[in-house]
C-alpha positions in Angstrom: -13.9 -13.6 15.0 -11.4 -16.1 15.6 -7.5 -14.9 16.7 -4.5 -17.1 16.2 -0.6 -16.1 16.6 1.1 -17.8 13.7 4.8 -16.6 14.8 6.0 -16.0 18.0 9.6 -15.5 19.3 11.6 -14.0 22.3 13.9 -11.7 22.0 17.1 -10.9 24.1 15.4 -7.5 25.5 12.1 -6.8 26.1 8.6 -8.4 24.9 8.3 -11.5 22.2 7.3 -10.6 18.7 4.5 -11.9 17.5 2.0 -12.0 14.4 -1.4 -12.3 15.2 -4.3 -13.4 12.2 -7.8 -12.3 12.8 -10.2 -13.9 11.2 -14.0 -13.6 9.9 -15.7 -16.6 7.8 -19.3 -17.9 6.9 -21.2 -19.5 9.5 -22.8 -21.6 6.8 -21.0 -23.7 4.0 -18.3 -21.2 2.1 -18.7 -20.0 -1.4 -17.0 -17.0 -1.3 -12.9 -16.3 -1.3 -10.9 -16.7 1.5 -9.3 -12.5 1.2 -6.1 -11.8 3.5 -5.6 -7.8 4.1 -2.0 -7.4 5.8 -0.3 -4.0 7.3 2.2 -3.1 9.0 5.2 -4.4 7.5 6.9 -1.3 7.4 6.3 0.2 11.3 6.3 3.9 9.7 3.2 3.4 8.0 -0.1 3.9 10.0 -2.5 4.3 7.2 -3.1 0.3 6.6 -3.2 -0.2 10.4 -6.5 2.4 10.9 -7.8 0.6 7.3 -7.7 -2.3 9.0 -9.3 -1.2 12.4 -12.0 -0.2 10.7 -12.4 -3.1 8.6 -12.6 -5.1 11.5 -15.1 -3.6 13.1 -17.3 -3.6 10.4 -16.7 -7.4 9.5 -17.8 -8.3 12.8 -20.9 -6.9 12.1 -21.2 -8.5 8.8 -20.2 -12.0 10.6 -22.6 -11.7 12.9 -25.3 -10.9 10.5 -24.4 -13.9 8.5 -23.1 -11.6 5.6 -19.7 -13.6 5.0 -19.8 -15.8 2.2 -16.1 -16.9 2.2 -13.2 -15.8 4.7 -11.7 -13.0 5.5 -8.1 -12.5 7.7 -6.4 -9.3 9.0 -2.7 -9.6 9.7 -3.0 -6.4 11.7 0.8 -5.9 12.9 3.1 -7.6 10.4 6.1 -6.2 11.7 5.3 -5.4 15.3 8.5 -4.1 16.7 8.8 -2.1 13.8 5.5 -0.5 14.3 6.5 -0.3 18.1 9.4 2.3 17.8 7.2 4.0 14.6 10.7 2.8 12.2 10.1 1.7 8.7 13.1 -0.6 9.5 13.1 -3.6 12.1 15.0 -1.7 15.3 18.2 -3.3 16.5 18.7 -5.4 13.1 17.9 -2.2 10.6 15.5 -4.6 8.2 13.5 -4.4 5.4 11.2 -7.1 6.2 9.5 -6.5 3.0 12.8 -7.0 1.3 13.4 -10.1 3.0 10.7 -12.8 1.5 11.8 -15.6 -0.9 14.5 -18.3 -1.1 17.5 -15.8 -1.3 18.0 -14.3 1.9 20.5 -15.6 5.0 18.8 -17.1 8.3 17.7 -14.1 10.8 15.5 -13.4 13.1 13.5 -11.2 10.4 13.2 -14.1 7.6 12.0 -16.3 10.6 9.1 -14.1 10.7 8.7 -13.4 6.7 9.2 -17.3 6.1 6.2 -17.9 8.5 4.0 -14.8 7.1 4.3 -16.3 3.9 3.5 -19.0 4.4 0.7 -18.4 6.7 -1.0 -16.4 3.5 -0.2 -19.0 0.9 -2.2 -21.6 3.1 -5.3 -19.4 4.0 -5.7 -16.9 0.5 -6.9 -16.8 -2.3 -6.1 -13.2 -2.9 -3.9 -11.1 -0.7 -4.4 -6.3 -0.1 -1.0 -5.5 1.0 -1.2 -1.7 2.7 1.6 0.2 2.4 2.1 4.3 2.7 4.7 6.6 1.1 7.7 7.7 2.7 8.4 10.8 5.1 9.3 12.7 1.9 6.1 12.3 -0.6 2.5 12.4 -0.3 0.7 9.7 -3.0 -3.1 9.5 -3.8 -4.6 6.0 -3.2 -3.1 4.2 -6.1 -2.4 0.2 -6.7 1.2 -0.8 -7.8 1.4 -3.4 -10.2 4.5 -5.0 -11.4 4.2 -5.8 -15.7 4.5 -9.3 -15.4 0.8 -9.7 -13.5 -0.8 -6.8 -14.8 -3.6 -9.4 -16.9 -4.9 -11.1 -13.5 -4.2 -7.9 -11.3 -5.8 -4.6 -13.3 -9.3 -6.2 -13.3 -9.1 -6.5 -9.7 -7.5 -3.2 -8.7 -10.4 -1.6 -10.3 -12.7 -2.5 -8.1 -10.8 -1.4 -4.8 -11.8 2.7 -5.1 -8.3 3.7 -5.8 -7.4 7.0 -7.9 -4.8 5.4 -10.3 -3.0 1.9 -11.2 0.7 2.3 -11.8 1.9 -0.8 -13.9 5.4 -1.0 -13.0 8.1 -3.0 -15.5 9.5 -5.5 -13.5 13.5 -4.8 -11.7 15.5 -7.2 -9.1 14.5 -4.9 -6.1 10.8 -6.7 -6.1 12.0 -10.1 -5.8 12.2 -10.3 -2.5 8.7 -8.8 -1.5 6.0 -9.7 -0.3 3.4 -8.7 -3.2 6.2 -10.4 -5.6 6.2 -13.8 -4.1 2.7 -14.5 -3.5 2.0 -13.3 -7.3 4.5 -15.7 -8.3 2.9 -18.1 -6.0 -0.4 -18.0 -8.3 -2.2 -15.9 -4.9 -3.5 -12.6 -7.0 -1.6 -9.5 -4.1 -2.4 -5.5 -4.7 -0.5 -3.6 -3.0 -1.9 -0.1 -2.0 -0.4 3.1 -1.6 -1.7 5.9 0.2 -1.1 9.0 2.2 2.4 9.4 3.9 4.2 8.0 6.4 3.7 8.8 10.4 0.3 10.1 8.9 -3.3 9.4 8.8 -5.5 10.4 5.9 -8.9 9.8 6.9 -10.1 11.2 3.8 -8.3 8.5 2.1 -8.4 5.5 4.6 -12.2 6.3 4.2 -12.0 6.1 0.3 -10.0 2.6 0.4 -12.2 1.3 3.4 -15.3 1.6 0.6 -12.8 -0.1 -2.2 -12.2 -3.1 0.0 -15.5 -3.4 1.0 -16.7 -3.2 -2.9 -13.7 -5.8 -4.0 -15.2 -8.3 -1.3 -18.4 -8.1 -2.6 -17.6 -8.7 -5.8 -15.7 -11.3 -5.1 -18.2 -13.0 -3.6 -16.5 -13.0 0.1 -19.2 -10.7 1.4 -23.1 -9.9 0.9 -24.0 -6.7 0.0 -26.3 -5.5 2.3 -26.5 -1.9 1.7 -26.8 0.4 -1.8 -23.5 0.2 -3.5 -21.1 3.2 -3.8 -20.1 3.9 -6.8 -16.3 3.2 -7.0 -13.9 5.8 -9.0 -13.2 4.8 -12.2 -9.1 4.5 -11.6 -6.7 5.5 -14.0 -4.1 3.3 -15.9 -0.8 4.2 -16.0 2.0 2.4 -18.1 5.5 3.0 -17.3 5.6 5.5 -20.1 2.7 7.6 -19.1 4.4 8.5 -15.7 6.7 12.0 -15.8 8.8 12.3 -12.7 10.0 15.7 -11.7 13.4 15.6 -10.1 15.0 18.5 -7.9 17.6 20.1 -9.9 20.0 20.9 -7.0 19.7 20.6 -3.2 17.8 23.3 -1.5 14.4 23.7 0.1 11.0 22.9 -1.7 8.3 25.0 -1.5 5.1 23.8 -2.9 2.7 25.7 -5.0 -0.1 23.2 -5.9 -2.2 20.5 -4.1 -1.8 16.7 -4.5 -4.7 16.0 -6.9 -4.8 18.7 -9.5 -4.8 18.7 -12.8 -2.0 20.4 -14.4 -1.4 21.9 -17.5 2.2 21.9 -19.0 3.6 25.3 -17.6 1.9 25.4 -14.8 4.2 25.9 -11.2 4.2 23.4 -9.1 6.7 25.0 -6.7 10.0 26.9 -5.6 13.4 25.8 -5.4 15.5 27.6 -2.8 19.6 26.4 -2.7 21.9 27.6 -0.4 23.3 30.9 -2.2 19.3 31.6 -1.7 18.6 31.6 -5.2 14.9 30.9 -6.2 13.9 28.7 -9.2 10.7 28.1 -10.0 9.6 24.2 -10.2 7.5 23.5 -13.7 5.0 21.1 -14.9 6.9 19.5 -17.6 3.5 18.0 -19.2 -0.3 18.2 -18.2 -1.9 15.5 -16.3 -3.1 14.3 -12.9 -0.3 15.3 -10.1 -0.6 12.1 -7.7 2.7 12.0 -6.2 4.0 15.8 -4.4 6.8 16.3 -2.3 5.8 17.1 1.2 9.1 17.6 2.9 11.5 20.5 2.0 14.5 20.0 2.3 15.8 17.8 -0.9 18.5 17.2 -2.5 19.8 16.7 -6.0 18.1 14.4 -8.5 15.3 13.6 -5.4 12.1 13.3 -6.6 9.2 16.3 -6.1 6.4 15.6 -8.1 4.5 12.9 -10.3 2.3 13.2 -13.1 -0.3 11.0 -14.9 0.6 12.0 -18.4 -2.8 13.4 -19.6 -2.9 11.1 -23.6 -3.8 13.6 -26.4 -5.6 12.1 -29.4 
């Protein structure tokens, strides 16, 4: 394993920033991909930062065995203050980094680092995992986002990285400034995964993805199999269409009734509703299908979303 800091910067209190690239590669001549996996860009999300732990150790392994047939590099800490103060948001400057990649956005400490990112992975990838979590609010199943306009080079992919579903979504302004977005437009194939919650680790899912990544670099050719293969979940697709969102009807507190994962059949309760006159509604499933998104925290308020569902297709 070889380290490098591609960015590093002082700031006027305390330690410099700075992103550090891992990285794993053939001993021998490379045939394989060179595969980036980044986390941390949103300091909230721990999920992608134990993937990646893990992940590392177990290249090593592979490296020293002589298993890597291409490159592998781990941008570990993307947004290291961020994941300092455990803020989704840059502290001080209140940032989206991952809303701050592309040509559009003013000079700032935090486009200094995304320019550099950037352009870090467009010099060392040929296909980028982006790790991200859900908010404080929602608990998702491992799933792959997928914006409509690369859906023909990115499904075939995503179905080899061990996710429950792949959400195609139709393209809108608030993408154009991310990561996944530019390097896709950028001709470097990016997945971005979703798992788990914020401030959280799901080991049952980190474990789950772990096995996708490790699958997607075989079969990619970036690392020998040396073990039997796991068989990889077969993940749902999901158009825009075939997505119901339940949205809270009023403010109140959410109490849930069913477990992230079930299949639900149209009628079925998914939870409670209590507003502040203490009246009790009940939440209902307003189709059947897989339920892969679920409010986890109560208190909501009007219009905020409590539940997804994978429209179950009837023939």
């Amino acid at each position: 394993m070889q380290s490098q800091c591609i960015f590093a910067t002082q700031t006027p209190v305390g330690p410099p920033v700075e992103i550090i690239r891992h990285s794993f590669s053939a001993n021998a001549k490379k045939t394989g991909k060179r595969v980036s996996l980044v986390t941390g860009l949103h300091g909230d999300e721990l999920e992608g930062l134990y993937i990646c732990h893990r992940l590392m150790g177990i290249l090593k392994e592979r490296e020293a065995q002589n298993a890597l047939q291409g490159e592998v590099h781990v941008y570990p800490a993307a947004n290291p203050q961020a994941l300092d103060s455990g803020t989704r948001l840059w502290p001080f400057f209140s940032v989206d980094i991952n809303r701050t990649f592309g040509e559009n956005n003013t000079h700032s400490l935090a486009t200094d680092l995304s320019k550099a990112l950037l352009a870090d992975l467009k010099s060392n990838s040929d296909l980028v995992v982006d790790f991200h979590a859900s908010n404080l609010q929602l608990m998702e199943l491992p799933q792959i986002r997928i914006i409509k306009d690369f859906e023909k080079k990115l499904v075939p992919l995503a179905q080899l990285c061990n996710v429950d579903l792949i959400w195609v979504h139709p393209h809108a302004d608030i993408f154009e400034s991310t990561l996944g977005t530019n390097l896709n437009q950028a001709k470097i194939p990016t997945l971005v995964i979703e798992a788990g919650i914020c401030l959280r680790i799901n080991k049952t899912y980190c474990e789950q993805i772990i096995l996708g990544i490790l699958n997607l670099l075989e079969q990619t050719g970036t690392l020998q199999c040396t073990e039997p293969r796991t068989d990889i979940k077969n993940p749902k697709l999901l158009q825009p269409h075939q997505v119901a969102m339940v949205q809270s009807p009023n403010a109140g507190l959410f109490v849930k009734s069913v477990e992230i994962g079930q299949a639900l059949q149209k009628g079925d309760k998914i939870g409670d509703l209590i507003d502040s006159s203490q009246k009790q509604k009940e939440i209902i499933a307003p189709c059947s299908g897989l339920l892969f998104t679920l409010r986890e925290y109560p208190t909501t308020g009007q219009g905020a979303p409590l539940a997804r569902i994978a429209i179950e297709e009837t023939s």
